[in-house]
Backbone atoms as SQL, in Angstrom:
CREATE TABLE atoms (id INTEGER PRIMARY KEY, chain TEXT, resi INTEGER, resn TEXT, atom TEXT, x REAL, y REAL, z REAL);
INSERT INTO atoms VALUES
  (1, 'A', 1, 'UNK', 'N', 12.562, 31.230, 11.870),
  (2, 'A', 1, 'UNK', 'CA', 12.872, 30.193, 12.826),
  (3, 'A', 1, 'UNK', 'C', 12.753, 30.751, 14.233),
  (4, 'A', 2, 'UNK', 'N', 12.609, 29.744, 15.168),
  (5, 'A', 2, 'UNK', 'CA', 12.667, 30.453, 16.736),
  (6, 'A', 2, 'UNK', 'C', 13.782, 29.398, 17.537),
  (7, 'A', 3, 'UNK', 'N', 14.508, 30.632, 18.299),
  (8, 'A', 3, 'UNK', 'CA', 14.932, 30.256, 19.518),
  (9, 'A', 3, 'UNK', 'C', 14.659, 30.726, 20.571),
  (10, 'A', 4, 'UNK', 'N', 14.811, 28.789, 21.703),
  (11, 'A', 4, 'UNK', 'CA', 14.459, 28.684, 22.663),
  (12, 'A', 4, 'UNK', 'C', 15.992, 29.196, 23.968),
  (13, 'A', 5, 'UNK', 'N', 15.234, 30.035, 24.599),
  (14, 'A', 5, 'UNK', 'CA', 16.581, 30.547, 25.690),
  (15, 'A', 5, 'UNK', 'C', 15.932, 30.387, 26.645),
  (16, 'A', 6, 'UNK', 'N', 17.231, 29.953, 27.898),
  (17, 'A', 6, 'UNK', 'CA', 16.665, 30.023, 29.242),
  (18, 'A', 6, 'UNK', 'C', 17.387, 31.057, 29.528),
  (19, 'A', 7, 'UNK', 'N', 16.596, 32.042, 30.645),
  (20, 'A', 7, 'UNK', 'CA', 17.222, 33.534, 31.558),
  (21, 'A', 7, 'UNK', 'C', 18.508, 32.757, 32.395),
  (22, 'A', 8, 'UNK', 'N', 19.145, 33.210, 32.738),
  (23, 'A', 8, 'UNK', 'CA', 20.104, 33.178, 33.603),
  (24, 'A', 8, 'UNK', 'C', 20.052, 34.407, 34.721),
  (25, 'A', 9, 'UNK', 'N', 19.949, 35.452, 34.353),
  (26, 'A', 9, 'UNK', 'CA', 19.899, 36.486, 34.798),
  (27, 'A', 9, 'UNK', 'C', 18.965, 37.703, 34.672),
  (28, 'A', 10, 'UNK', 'N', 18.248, 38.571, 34.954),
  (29, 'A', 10, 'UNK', 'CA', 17.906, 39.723, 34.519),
  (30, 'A', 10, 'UNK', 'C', 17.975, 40.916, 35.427),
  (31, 'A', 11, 'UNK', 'N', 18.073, 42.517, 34.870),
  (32, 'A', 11, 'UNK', 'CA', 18.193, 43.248, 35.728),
  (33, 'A', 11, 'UNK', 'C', 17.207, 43.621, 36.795),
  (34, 'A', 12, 'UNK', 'N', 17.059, 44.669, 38.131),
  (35, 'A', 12, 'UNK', 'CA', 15.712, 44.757, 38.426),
  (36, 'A', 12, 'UNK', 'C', 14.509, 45.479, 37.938),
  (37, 'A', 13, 'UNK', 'N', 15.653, 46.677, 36.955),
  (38, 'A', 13, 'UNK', 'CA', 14.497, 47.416, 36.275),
  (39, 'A', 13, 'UNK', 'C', 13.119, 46.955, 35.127),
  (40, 'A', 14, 'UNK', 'N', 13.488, 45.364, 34.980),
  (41, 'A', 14, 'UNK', 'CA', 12.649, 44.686, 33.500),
  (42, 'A', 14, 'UNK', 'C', 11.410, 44.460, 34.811),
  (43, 'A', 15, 'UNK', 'N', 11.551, 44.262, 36.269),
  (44, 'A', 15, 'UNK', 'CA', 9.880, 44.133, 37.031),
  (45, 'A', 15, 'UNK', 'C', 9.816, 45.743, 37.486),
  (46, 'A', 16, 'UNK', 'N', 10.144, 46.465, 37.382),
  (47, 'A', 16, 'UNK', 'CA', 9.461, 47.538, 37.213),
  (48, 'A', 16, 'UNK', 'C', 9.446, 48.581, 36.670),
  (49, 'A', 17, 'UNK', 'N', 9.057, 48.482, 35.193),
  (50, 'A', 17, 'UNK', 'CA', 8.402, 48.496, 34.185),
  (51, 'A', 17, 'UNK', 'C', 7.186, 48.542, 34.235),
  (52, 'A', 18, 'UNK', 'N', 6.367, 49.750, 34.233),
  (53, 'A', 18, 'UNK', 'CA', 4.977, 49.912, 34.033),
  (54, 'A', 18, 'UNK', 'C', 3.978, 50.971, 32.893),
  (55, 'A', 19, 'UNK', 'N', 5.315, 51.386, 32.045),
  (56, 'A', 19, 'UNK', 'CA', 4.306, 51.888, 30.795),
  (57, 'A', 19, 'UNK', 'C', 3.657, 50.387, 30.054),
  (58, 'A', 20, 'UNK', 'N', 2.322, 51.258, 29.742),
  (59, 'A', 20, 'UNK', 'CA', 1.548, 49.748, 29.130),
  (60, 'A', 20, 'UNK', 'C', 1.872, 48.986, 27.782),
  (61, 'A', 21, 'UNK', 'N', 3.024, 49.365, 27.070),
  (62, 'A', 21, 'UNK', 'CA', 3.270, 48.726, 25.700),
  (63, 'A', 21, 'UNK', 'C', 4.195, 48.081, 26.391),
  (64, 'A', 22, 'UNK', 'N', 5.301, 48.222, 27.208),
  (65, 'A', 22, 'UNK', 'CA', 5.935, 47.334, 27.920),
  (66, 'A', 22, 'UNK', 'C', 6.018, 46.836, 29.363),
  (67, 'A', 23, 'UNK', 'N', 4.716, 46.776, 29.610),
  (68, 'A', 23, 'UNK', 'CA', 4.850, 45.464, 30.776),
  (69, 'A', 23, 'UNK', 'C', 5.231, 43.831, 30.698),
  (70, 'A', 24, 'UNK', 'N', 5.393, 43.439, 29.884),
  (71, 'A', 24, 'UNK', 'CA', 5.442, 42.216, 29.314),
  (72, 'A', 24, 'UNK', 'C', 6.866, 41.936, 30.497),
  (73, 'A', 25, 'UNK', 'N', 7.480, 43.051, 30.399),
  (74, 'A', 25, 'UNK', 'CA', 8.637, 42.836, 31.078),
  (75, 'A', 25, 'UNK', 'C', 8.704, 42.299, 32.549),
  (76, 'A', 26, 'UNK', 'N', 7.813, 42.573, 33.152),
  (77, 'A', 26, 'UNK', 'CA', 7.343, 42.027, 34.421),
  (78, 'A', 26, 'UNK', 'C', 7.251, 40.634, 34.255),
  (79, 'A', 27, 'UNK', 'N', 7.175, 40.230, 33.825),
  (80, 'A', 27, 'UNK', 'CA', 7.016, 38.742, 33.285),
  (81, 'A', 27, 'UNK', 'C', 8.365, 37.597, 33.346),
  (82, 'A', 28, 'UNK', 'N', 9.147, 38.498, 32.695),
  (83, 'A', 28, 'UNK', 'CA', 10.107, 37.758, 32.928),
  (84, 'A', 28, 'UNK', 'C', 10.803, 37.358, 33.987),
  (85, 'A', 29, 'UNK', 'N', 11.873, 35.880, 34.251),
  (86, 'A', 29, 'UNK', 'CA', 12.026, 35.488, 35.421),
  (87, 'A', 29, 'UNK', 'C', 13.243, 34.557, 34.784),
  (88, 'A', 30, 'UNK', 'N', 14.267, 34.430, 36.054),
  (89, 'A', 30, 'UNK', 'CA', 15.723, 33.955, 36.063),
  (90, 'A', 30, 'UNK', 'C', 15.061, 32.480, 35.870),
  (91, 'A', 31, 'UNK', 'N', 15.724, 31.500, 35.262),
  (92, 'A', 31, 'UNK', 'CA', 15.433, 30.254, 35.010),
  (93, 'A', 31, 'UNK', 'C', 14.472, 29.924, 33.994),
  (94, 'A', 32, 'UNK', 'N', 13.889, 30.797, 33.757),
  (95, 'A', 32, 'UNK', 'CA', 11.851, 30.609, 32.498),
  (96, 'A', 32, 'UNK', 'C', 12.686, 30.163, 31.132),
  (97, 'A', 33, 'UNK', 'N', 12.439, 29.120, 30.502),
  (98, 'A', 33, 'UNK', 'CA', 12.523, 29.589, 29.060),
  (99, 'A', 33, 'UNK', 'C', 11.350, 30.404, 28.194),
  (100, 'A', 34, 'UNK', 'N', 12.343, 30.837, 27.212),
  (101, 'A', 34, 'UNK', 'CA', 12.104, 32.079, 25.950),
  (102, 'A', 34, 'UNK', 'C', 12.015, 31.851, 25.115),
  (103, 'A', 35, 'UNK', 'N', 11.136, 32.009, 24.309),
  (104, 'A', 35, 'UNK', 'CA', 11.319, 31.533, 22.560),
  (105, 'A', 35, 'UNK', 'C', 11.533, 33.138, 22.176),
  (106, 'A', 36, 'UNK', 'N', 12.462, 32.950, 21.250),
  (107, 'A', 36, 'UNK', 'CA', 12.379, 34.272, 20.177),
  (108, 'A', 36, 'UNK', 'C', 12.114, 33.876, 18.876),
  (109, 'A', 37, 'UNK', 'N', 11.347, 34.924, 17.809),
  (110, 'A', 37, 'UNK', 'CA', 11.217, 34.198, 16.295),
  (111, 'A', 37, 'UNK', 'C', 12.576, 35.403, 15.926),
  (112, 'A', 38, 'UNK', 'N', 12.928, 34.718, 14.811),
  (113, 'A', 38, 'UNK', 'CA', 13.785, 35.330, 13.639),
  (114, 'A', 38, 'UNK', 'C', 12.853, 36.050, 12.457),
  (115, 'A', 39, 'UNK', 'N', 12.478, 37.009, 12.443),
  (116, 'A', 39, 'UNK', 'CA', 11.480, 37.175, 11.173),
  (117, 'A', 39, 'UNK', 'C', 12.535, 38.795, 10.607),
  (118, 'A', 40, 'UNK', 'N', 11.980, 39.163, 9.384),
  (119, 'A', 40, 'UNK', 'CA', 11.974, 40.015, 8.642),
  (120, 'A', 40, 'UNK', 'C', 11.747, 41.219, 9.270),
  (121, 'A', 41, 'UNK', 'N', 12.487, 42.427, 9.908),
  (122, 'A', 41, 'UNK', 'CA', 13.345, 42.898, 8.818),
  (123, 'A', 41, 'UNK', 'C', 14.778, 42.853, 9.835),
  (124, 'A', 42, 'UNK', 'N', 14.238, 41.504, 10.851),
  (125, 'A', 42, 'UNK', 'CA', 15.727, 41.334, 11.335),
  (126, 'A', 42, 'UNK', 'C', 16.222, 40.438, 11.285),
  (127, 'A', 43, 'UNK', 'N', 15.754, 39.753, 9.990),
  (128, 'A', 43, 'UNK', 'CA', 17.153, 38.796, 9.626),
  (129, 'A', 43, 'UNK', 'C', 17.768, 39.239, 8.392),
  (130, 'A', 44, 'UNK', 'N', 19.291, 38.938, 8.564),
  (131, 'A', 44, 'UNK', 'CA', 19.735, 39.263, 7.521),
  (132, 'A', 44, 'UNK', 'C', 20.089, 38.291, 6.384),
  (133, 'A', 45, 'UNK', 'N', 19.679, 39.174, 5.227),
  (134, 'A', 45, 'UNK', 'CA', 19.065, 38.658, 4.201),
  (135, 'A', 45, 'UNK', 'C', 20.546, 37.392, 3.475),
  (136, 'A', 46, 'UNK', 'N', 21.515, 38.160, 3.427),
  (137, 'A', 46, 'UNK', 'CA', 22.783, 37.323, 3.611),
  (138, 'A', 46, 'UNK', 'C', 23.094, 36.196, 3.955),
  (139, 'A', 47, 'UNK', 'N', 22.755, 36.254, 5.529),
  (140, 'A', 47, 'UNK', 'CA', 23.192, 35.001, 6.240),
  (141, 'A', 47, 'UNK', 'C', 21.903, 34.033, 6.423),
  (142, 'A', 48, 'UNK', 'N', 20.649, 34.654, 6.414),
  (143, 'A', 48, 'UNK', 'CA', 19.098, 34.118, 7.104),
  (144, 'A', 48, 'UNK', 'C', 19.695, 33.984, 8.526),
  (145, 'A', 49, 'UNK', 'N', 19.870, 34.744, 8.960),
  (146, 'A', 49, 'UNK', 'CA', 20.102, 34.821, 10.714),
  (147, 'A', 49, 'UNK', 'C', 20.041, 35.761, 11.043),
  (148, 'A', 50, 'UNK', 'N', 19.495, 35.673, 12.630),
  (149, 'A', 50, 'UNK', 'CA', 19.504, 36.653, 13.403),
  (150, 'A', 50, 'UNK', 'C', 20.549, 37.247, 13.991),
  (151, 'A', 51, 'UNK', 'N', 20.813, 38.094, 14.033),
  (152, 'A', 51, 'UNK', 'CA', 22.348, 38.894, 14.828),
  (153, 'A', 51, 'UNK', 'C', 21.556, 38.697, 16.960),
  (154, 'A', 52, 'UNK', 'N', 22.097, 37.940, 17.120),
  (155, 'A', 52, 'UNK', 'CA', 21.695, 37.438, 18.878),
  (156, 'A', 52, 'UNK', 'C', 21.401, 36.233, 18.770),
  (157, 'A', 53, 'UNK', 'N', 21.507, 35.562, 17.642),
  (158, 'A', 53, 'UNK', 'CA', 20.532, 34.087, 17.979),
  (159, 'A', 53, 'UNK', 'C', 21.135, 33.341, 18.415),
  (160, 'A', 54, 'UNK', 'N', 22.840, 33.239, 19.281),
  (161, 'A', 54, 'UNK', 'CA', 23.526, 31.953, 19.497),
  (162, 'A', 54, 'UNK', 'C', 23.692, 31.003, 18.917),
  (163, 'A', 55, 'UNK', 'N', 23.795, 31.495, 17.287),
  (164, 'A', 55, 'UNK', 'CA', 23.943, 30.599, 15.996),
  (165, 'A', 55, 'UNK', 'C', 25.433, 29.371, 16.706),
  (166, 'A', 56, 'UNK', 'N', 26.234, 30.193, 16.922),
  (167, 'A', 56, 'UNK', 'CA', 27.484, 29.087, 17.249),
  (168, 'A', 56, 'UNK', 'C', 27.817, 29.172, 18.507),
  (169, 'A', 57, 'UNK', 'N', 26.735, 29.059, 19.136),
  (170, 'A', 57, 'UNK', 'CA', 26.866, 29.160, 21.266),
  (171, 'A', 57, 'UNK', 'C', 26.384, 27.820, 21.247),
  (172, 'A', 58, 'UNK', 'N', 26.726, 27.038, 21.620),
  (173, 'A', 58, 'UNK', 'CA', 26.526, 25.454, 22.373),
  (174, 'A', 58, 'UNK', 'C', 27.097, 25.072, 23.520),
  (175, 'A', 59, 'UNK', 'N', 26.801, 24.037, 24.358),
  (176, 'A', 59, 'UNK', 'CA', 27.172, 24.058, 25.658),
  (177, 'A', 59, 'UNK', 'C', 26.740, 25.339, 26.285),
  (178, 'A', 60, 'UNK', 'N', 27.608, 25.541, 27.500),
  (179, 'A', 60, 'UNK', 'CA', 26.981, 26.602, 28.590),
  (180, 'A', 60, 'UNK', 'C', 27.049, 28.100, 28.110),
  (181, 'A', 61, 'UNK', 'N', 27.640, 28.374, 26.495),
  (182, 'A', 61, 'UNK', 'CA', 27.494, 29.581, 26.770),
  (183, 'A', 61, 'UNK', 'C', 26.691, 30.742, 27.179),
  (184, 'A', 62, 'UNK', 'N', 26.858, 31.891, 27.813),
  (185, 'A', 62, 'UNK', 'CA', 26.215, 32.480, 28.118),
  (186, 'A', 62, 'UNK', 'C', 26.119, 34.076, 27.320),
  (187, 'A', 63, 'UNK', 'N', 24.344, 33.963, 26.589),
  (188, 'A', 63, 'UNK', 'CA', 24.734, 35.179, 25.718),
  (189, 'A', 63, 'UNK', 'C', 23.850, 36.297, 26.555),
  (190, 'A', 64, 'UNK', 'N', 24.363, 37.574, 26.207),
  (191, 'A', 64, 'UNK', 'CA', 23.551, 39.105, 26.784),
  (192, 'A', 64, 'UNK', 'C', 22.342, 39.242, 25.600),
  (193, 'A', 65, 'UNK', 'N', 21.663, 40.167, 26.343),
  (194, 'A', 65, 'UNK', 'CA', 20.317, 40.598, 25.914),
  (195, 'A', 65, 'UNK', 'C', 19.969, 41.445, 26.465),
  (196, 'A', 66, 'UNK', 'N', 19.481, 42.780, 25.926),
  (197, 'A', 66, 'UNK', 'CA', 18.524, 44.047, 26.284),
  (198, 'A', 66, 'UNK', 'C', 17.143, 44.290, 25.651),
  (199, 'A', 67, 'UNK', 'N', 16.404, 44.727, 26.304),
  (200, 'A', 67, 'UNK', 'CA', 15.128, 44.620, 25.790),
  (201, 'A', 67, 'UNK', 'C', 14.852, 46.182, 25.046),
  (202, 'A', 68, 'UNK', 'N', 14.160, 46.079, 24.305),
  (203, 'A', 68, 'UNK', 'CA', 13.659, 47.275, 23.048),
  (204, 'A', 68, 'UNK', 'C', 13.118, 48.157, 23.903),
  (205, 'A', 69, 'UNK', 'N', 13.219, 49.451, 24.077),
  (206, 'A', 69, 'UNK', 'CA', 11.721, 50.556, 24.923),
  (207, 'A', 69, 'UNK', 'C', 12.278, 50.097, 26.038),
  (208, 'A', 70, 'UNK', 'N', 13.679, 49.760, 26.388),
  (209, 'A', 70, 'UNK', 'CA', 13.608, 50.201, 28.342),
  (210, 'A', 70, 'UNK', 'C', 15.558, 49.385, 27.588),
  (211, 'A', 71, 'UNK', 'N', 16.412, 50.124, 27.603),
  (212, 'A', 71, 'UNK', 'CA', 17.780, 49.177, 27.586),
  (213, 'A', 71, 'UNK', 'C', 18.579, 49.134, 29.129),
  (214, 'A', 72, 'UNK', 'N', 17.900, 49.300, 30.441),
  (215, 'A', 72, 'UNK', 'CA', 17.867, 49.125, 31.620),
  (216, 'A', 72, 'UNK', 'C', 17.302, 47.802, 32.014),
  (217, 'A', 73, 'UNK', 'N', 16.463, 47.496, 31.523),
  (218, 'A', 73, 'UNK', 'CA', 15.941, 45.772, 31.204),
  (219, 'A', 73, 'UNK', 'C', 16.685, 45.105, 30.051),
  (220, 'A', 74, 'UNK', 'N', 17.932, 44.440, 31.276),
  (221, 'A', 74, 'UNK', 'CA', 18.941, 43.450, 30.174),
  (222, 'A', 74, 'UNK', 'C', 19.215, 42.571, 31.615),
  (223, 'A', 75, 'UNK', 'N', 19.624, 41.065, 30.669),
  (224, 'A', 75, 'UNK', 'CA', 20.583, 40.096, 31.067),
  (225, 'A', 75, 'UNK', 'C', 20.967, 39.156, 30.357),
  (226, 'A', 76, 'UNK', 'N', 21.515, 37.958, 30.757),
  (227, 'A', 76, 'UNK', 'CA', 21.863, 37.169, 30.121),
  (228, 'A', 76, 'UNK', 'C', 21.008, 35.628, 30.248),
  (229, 'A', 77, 'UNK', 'N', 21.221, 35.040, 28.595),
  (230, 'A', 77, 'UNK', 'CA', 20.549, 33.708, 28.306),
  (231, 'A', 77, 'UNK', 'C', 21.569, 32.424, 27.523),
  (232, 'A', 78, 'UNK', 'N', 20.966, 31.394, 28.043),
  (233, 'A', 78, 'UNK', 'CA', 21.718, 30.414, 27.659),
  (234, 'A', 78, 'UNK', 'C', 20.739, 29.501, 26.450),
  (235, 'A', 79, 'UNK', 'N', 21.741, 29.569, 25.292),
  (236, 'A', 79, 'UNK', 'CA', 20.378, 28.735, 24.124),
  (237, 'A', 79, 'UNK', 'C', 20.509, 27.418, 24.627),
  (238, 'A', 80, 'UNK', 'N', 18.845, 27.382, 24.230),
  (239, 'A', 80, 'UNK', 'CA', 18.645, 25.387, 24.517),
  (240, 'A', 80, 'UNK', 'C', 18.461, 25.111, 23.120),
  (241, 'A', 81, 'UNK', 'N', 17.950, 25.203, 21.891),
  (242, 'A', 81, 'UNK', 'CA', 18.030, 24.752, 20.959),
  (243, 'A', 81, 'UNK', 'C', 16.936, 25.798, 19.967),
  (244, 'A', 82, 'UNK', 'N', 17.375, 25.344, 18.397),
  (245, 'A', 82, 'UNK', 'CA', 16.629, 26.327, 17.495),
  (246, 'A', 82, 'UNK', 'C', 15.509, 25.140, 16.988),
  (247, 'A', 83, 'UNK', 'N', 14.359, 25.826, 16.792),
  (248, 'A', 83, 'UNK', 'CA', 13.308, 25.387, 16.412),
  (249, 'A', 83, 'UNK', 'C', 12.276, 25.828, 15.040),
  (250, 'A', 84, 'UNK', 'N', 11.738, 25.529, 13.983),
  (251, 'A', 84, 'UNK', 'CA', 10.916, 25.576, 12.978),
  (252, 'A', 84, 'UNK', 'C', 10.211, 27.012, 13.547),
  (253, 'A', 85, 'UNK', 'N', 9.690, 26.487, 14.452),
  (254, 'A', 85, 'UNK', 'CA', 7.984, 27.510, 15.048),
  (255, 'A', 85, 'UNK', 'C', 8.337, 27.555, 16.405),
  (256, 'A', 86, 'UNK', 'N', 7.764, 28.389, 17.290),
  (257, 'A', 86, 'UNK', 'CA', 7.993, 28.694, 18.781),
  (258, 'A', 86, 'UNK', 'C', 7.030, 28.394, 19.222),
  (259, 'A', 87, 'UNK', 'N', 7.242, 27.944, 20.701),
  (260, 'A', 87, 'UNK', 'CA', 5.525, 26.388, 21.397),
  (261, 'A', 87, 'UNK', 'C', 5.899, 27.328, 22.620),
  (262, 'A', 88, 'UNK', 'N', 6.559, 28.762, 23.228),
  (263, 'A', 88, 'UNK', 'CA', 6.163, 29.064, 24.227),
  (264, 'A', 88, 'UNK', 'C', 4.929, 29.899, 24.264),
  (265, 'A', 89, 'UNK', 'N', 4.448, 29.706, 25.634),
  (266, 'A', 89, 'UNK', 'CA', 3.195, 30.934, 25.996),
  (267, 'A', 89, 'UNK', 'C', 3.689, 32.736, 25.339),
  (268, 'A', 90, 'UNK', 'N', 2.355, 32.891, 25.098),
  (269, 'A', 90, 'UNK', 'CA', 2.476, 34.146, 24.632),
  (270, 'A', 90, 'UNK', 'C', 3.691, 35.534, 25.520),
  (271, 'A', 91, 'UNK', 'N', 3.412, 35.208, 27.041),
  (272, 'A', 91, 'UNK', 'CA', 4.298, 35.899, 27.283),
  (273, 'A', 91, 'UNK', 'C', 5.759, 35.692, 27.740),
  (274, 'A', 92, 'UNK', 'N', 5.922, 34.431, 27.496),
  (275, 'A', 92, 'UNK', 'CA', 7.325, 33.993, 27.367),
  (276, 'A', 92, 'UNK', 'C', 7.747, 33.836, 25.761),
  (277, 'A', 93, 'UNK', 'N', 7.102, 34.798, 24.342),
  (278, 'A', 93, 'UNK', 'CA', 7.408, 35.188, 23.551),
  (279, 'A', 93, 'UNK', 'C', 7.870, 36.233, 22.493),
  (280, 'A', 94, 'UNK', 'N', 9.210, 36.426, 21.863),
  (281, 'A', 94, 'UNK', 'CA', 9.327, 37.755, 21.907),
  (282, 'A', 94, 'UNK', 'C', 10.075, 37.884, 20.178),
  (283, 'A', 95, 'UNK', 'N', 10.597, 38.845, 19.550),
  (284, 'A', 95, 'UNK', 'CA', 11.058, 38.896, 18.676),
  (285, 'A', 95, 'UNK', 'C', 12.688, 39.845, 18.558),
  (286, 'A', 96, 'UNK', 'N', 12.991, 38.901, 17.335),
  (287, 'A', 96, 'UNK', 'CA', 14.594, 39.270, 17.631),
  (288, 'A', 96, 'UNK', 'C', 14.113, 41.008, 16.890),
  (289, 'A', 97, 'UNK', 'N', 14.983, 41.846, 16.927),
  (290, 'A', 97, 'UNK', 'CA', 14.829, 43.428, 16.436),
  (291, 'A', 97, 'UNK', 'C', 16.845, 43.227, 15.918);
C-alpha cells in the first residue's frame, strides 16, 4: 500500500546532500506531498504495516521522519490519506525501510 504525506518541515542538511545515490534529497520541500509504498521486507508480516505509516494519526497529527544514508536529513509529515498504489512523481517517491 502507499502513503500520501505532506512535509511540514525538513532539516537544512536533506538540500545539501550531494553524494549521487542520495540527491533525491534536494528535492524535497516544506508543503510537497509524498507518497511512500509499504513493501516487503518492511512490512511486518504480523500486522501488514509499516512501522511510520500514521496507521492511527488522523487529523493534524504531526509524524517525524529521517531519511536512510544521511539521518541529518529529517523532519516532520502530516498523513493525508492511504492509498492501493502511489500517483506521485518519481521524485516525490520513496519507500518505507
Amino acid at each position: 500500500y502507499c502513503v500520501e504525506f505532506q512535509t511540514q518541515s525538513l532539516s537544512p542538511h536533506c538540500a545539501l546532500e550531494t553524494r549521487p545515490y542520495a540527491r533525491w534529497m534536494q528535492y524535497l520541500r516544506e508543503g510537497h506531498t509524498v507518497c511512500v509504498t509499504c513493501q516487503a521486507p518492511a512490512i511486518n508480516a504480523r500486522t501488514q504495516r509499516c512501522s511510520g505509516d500514521g496507521h492511527n494519526a488522523d487529523g493534524g497529527k504531526i509524524l517525524h521522519w529521517e531519511a536512510v544514508g544521511n539521518s541529518l536529513c529529517q523532519g516532520t509529515w502530516k498523513k493525508i490519506r492511504q492509498l492501493e498504489h502511489c500517483s506521485c512523481p518519481l521524485v516525490h517517491s520513496f519507500v518505507f525501510t
